[in-house]
C-alpha positions as CSV (number, residue, x, y, z in Angstrom):
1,X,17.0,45.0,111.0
2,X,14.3,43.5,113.9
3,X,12.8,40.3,112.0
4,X,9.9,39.1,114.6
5,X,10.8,35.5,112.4
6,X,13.1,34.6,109.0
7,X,10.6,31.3,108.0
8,X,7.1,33.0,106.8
9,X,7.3,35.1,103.3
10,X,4.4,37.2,104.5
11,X,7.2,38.5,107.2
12,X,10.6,38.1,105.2
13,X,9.9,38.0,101.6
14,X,12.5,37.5,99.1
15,X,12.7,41.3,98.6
16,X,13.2,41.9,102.1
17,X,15.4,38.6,102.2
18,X,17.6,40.1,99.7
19,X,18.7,43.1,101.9
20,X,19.5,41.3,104.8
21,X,23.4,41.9,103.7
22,X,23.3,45.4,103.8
23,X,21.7,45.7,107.0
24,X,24.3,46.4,109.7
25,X,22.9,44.4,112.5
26,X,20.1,41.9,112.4
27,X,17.9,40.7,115.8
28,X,15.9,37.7,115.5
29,X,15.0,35.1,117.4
30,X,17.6,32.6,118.4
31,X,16.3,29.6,116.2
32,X,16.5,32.1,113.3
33,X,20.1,33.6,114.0
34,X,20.8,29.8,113.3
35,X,19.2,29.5,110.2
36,X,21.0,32.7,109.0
37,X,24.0,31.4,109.8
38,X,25.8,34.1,112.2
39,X,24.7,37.0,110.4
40,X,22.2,37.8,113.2
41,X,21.8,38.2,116.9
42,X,19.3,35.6,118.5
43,X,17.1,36.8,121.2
44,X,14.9,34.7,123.7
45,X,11.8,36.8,125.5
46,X,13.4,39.3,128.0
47,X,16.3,39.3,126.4
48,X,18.3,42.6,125.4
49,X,21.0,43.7,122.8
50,X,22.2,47.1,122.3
51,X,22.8,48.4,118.8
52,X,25.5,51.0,118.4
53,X,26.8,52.7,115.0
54,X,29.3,55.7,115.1
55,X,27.1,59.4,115.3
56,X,23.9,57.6,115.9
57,X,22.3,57.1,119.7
58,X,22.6,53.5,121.1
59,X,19.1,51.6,121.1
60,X,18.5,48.9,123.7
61,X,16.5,46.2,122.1
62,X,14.4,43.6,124.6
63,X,12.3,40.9,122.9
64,X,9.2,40.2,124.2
65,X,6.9,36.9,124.4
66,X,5.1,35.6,121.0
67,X,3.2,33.1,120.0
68,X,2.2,32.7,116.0
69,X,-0.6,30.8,117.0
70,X,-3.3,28.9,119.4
71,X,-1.5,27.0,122.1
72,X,0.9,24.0,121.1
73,X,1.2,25.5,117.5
74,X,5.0,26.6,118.2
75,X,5.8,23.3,116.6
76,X,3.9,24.4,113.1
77,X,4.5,27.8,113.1
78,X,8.1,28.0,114.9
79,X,10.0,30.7,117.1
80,X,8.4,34.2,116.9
81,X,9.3,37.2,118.9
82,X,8.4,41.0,119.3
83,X,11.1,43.9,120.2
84,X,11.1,47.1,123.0
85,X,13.0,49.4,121.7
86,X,14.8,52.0,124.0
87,X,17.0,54.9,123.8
88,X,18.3,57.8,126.0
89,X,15.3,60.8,126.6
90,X,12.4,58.9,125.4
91,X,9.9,60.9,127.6
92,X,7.3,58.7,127.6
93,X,8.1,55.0,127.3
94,X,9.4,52.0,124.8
95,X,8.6,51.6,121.2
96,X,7.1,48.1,121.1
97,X,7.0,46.2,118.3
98,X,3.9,42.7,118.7
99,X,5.4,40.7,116.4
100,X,3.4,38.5,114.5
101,X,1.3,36.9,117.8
102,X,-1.9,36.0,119.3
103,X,-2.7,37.4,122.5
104,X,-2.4,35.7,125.0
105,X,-0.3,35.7,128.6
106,X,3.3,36.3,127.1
107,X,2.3,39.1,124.9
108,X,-0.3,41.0,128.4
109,X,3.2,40.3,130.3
110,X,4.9,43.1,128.4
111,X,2.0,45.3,129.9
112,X,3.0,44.3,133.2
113,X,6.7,44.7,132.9
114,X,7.4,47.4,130.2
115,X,5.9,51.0,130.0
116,X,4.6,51.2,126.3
117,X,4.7,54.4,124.4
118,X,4.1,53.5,120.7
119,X,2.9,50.4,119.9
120,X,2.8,48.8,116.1
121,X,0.5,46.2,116.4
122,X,0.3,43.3,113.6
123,X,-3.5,42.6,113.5
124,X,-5.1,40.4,110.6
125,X,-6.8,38.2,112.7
126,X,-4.5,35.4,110.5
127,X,-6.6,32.0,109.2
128,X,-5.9,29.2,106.9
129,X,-8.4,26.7,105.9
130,X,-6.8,23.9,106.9
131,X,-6.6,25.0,110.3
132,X,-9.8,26.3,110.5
133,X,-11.2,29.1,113.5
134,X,-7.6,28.6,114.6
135,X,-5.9,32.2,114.3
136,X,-2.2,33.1,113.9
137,X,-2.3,36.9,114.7
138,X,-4.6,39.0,116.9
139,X,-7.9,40.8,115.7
140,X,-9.0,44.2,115.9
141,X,-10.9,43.1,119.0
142,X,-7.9,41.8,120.6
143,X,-6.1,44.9,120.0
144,X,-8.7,46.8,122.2
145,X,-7.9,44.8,124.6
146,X,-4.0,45.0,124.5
147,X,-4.3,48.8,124.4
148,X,-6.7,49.2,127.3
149,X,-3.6,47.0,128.7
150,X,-1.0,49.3,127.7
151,X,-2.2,52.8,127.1
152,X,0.2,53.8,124.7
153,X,-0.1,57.3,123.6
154,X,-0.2,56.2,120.2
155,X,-1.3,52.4,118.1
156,X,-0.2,52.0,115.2
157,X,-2.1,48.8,113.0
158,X,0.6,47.0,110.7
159,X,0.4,43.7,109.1
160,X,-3.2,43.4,108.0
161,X,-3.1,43.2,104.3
162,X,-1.4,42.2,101.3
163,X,-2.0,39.1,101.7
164,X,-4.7,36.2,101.2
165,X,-4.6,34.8,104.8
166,X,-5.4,38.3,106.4
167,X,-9.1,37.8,107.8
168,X,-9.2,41.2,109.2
169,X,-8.7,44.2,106.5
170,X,-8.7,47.5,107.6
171,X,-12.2,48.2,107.1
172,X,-12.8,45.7,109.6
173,X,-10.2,46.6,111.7
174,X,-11.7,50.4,112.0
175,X,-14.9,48.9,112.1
176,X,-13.9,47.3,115.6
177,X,-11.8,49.7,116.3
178,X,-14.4,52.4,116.4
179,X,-16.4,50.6,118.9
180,X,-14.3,51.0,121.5
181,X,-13.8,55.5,121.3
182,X,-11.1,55.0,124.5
183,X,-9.1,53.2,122.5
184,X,-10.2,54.8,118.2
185,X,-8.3,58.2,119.8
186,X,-4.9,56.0,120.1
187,X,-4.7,54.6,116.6
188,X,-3.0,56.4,113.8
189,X,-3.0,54.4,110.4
190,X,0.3,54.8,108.6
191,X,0.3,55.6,104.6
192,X,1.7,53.0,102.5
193,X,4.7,54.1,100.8
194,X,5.0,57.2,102.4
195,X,7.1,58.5,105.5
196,X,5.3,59.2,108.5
197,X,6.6,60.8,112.0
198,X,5.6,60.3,115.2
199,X,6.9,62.0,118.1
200,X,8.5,59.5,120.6
């Protein structure tokens, strides 16, 4: 299991908390390997662990830079990271995982150092009232950006609805989205509840 962070319900629920002892490995970050008491593997950013299970291919797993928030909010909104995922005879590049983040230098650093085939993006452009214009996750404008940054084949939107903070639905995600026809010909939404394959 890759939790980006254990401490927000909108990432680990209690459903999803509930399964953590069946899954064979768990890779979080290293503040939240803490909190769940051995049962995980801690990553910092640039980090890698290698998961390996009998009859199944080995996965390299890096974690990349993240930041749940504008700068000096790691305090608030604690230890967040995002994962590369790698594997023998991927022909075109890492799956990359955001993480619930902002965009900023960390996250345009995995452009830099990491050839991105699929990216899942968590978008929502997050809010709270009590923080005000402050966001917690990127937009659908800031994932224009990130993909003219990347050029994944394929973008895939996640985290974006469900629940009350989410700014950014996807209606307004396609909406901005749209705007930018280099990048609307990367994105395939995923069905809710339903599997979906795409070739790596």
């Amino acid at each position: 299991m890759l939790l980006s962070h254990d401490h927000h319900g909108d990432n680990l629920d209690g459903a999803g908390r509930s399964l953590l002892p069946t899954a064979g490995a768990i890779v979080t970050t290293t503040s939240g390997a803490g909190r769940l008491r051995g049962r995980a593997r801690g990553l910092e950013p640039w980090a890698t662990t290698r998961l390996e299970a009998s009859g199944r291919p080995a996965i390299d797993v890096t974690a990349t830079p993240c930041r749940h928030g504008p700068p000096l909010s790691r305090p608030l909104a604690g230890d967040v990271i995002g994962f590369a995922l790698r594997w023998d005879r991927q022909e075109h590049g890492a799956l990359w995982i955001s993480g619930d983040t902002v965009l900023y230098e960390g996250v345009r650093e995995v452009a830099e150092r990491l050839r991105v085939d699929i990216a899942l993006l968590h978008l929502g452009g997050v809010r709270f009232p009590v923080t005000g214009p402050a966001r917690y996750s990127m937009t659908g404008r800031d994932a224009v950006e990130l993909c003219r940054l990347l050029r994944p084949r394929t973008a895939i939107p996640v985290h974006h609805e469900g629940w009350a903070h989410f700014q950014e639905g996807r209606d307004a995600l396609e909406r901005e989205l749209a705007a930018a026809p280099d990048v609307a010909g990367l994105i395939r939404w995923l069905p809710i509840g339903a599997a979906f394959e795409v070739e790596g």
